[in-house]
N, CA and C atoms as a LAMMPS dump frame, in Angstrom:
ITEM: TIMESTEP
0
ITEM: NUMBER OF ATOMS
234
ITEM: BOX BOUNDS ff ff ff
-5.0000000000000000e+02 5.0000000000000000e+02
-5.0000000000000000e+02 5.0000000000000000e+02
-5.0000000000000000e+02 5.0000000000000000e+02
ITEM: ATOMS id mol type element x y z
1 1 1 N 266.083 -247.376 332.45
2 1 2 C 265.514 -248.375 333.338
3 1 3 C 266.507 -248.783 334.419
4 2 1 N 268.032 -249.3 334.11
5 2 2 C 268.506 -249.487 334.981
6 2 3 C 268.986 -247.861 336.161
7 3 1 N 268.913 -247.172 335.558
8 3 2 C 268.869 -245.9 336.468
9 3 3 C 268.031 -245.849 337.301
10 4 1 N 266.691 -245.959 337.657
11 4 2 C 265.212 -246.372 338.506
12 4 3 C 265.759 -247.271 339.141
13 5 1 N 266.156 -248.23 338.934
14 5 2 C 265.767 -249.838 339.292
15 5 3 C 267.437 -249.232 340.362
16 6 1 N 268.478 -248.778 340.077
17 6 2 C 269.615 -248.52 341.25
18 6 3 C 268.945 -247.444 342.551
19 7 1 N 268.191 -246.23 341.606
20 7 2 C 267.48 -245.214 342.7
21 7 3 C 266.601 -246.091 343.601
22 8 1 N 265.573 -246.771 343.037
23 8 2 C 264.727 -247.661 343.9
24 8 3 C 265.46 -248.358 344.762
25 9 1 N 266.602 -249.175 344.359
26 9 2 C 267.654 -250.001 345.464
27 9 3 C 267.998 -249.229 346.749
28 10 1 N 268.564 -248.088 346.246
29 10 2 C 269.352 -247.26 347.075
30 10 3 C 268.145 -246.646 348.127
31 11 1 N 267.178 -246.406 347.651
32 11 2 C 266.18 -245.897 348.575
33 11 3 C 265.553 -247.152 349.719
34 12 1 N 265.749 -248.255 349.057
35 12 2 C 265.319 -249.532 349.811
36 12 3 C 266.58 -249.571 351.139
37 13 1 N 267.582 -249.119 350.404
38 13 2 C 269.046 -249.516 351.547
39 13 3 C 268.742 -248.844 352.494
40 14 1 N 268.471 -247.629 352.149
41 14 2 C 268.329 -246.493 353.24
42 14 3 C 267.166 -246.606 354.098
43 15 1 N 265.938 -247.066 354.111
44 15 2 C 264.81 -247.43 354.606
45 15 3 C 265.304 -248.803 355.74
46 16 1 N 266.082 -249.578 355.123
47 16 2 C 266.302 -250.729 356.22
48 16 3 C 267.421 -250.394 357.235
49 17 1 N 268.372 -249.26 356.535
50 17 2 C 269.459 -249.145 357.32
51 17 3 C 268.394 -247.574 358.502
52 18 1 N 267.593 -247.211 358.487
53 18 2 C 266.43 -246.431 359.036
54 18 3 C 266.36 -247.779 359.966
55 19 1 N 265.449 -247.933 359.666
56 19 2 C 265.291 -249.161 360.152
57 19 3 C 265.701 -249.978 361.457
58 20 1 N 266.66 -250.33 361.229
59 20 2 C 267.854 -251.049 361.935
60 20 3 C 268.223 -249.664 363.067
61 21 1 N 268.751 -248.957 362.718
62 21 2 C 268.643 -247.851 363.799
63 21 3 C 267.506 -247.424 365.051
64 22 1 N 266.587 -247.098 364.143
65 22 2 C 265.589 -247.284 365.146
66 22 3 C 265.014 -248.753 365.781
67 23 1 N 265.649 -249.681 365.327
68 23 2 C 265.564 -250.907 366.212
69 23 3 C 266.317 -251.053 367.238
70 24 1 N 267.985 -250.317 366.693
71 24 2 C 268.999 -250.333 367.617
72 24 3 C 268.284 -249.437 368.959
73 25 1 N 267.657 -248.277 368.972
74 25 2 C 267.702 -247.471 370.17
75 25 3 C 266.336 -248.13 370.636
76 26 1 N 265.884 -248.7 370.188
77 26 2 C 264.712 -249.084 371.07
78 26 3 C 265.148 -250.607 371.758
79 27 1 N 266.092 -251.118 371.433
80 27 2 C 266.717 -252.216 372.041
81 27 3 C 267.534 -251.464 373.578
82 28 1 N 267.879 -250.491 373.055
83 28 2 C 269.054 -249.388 374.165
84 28 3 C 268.137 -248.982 375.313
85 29 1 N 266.934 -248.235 374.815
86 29 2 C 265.747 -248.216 375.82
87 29 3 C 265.245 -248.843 376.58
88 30 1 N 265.079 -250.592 375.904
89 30 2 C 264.501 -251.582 376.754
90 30 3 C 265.471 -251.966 377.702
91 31 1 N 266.737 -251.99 377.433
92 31 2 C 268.097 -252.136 377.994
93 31 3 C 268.1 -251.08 379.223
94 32 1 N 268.22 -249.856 379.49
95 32 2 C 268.029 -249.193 380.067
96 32 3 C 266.994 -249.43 381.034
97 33 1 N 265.689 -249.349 380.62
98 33 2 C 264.729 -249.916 381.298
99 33 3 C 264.902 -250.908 382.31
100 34 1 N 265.427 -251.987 381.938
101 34 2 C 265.741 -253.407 382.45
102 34 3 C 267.151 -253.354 383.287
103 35 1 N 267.69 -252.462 383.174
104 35 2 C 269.024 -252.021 384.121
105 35 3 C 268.419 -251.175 385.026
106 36 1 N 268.402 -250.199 384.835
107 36 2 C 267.901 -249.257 385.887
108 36 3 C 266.284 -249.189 386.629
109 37 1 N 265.708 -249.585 386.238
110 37 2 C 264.708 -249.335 386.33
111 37 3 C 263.457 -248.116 385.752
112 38 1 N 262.201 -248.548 386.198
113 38 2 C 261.477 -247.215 385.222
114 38 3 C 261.2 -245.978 386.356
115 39 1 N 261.483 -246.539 387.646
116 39 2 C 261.403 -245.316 388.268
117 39 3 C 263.236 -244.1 388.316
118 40 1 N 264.037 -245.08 388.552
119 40 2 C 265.285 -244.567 388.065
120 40 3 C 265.359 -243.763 387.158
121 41 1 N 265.149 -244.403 385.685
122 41 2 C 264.679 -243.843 384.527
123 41 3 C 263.814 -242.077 384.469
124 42 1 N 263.36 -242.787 385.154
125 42 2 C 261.939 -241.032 385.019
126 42 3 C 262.44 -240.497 385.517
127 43 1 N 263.215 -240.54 387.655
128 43 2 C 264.425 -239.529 387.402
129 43 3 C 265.116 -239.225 386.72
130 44 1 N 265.746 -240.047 386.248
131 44 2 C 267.492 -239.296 385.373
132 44 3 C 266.365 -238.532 384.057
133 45 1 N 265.196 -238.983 383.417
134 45 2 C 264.71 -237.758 381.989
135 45 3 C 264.078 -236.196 382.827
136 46 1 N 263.702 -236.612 384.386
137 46 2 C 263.242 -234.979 384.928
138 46 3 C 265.175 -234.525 385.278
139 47 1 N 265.633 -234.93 385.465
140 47 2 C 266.678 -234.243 385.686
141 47 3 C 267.388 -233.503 384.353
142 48 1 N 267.473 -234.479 383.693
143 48 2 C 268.047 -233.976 382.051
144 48 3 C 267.531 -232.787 381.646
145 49 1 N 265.741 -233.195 381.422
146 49 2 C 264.802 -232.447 380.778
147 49 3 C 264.401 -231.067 381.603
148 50 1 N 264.175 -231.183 382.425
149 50 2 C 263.326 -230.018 383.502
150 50 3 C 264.009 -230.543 385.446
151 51 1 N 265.415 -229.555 385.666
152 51 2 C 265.835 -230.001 386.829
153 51 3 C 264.929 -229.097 387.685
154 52 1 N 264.173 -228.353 387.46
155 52 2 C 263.35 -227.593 388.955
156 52 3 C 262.015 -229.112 388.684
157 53 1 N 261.389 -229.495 388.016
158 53 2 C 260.586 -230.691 388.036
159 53 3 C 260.948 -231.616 389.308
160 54 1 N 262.076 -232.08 388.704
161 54 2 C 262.806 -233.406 389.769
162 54 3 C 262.991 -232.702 390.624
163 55 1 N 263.69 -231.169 391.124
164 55 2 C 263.563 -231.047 392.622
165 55 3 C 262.289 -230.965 393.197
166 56 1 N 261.375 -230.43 392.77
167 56 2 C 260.665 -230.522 393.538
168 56 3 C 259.705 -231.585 393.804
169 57 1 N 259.812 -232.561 393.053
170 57 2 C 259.105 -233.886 393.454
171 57 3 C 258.456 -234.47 392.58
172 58 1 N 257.548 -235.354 393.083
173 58 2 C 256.158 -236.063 391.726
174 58 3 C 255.842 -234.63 390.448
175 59 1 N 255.601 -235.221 389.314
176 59 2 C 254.744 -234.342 388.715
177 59 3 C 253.473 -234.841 388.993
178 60 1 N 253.161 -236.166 389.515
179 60 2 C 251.599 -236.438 389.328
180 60 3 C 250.436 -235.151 389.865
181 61 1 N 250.772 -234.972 390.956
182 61 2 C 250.068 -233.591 391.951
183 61 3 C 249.834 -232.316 390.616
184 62 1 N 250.999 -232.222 389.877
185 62 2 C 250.958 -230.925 389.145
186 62 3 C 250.107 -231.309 388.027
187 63 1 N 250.115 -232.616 387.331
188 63 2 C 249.37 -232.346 386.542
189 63 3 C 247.68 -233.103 386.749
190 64 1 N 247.635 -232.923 387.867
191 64 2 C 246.403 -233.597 387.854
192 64 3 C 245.613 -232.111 388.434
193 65 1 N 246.209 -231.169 388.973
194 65 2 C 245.991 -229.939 389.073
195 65 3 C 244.799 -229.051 387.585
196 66 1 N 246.013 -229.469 386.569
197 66 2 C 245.697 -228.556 385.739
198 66 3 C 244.346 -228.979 384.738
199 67 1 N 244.495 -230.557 384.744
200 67 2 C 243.117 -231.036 383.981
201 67 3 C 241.515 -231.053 384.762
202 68 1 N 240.674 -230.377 384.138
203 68 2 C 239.588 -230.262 384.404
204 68 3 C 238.556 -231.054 384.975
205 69 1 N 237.767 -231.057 385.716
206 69 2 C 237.197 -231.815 386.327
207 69 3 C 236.292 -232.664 385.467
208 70 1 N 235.775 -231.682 384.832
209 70 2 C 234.512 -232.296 384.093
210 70 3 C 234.775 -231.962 382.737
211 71 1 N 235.608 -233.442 381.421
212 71 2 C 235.914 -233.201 380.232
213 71 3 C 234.165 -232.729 379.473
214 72 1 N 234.104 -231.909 378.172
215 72 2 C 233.295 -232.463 377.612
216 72 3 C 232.896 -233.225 377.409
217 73 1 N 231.663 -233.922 377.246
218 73 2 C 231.218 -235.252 376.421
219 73 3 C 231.193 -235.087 374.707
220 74 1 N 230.431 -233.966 374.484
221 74 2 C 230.153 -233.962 372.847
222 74 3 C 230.922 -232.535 372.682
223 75 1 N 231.307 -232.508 371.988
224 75 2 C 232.033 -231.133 371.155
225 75 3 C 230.879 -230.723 370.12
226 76 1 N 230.445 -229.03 370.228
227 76 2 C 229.781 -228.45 369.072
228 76 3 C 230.416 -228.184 368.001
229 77 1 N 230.064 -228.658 367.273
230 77 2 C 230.684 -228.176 365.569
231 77 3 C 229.736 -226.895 365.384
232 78 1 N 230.493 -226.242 364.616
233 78 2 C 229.908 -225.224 364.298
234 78 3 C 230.086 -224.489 362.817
């Protein structure tokens, strides 16, 4: 019993210390956000992520390109 009852602890530690981390970077994000801005921001992730993106400009144009004019309404099951 006390063997469970330390595994259960230890799994609790690790869940909050989870936790706390992902609180930390989403504090770093909003931080970021609130420093730089969100247009700043979206540059510096096309530059990181995809640098021919950011040179060549908006993605809005590109992806409004590729989605269809007319979504389905109902999907056939079949």
């Amino acid at each position: 019993m006390v063997a469970r009852s330390t595994l259960f602890h230890t799994a609790y530690l690790i869940t909050i210390i989870i936790k706390g981390l992902f609180g930390l970077l989403e504090f770093c994000g909003g931080a970021m956000i609130a420093i730089f801005g969100p247009q700043q921001l979206h540059g510096l992730v096309l530059r990181v992520i995809d640098p021919q993106l950011y040179q060549r400009g908006s993605t809005l144009p590109n992806l409004r390109s590729t989605v269809p004019r007319r979504w389905p309404i109902r999907r056939v099951i079949s």
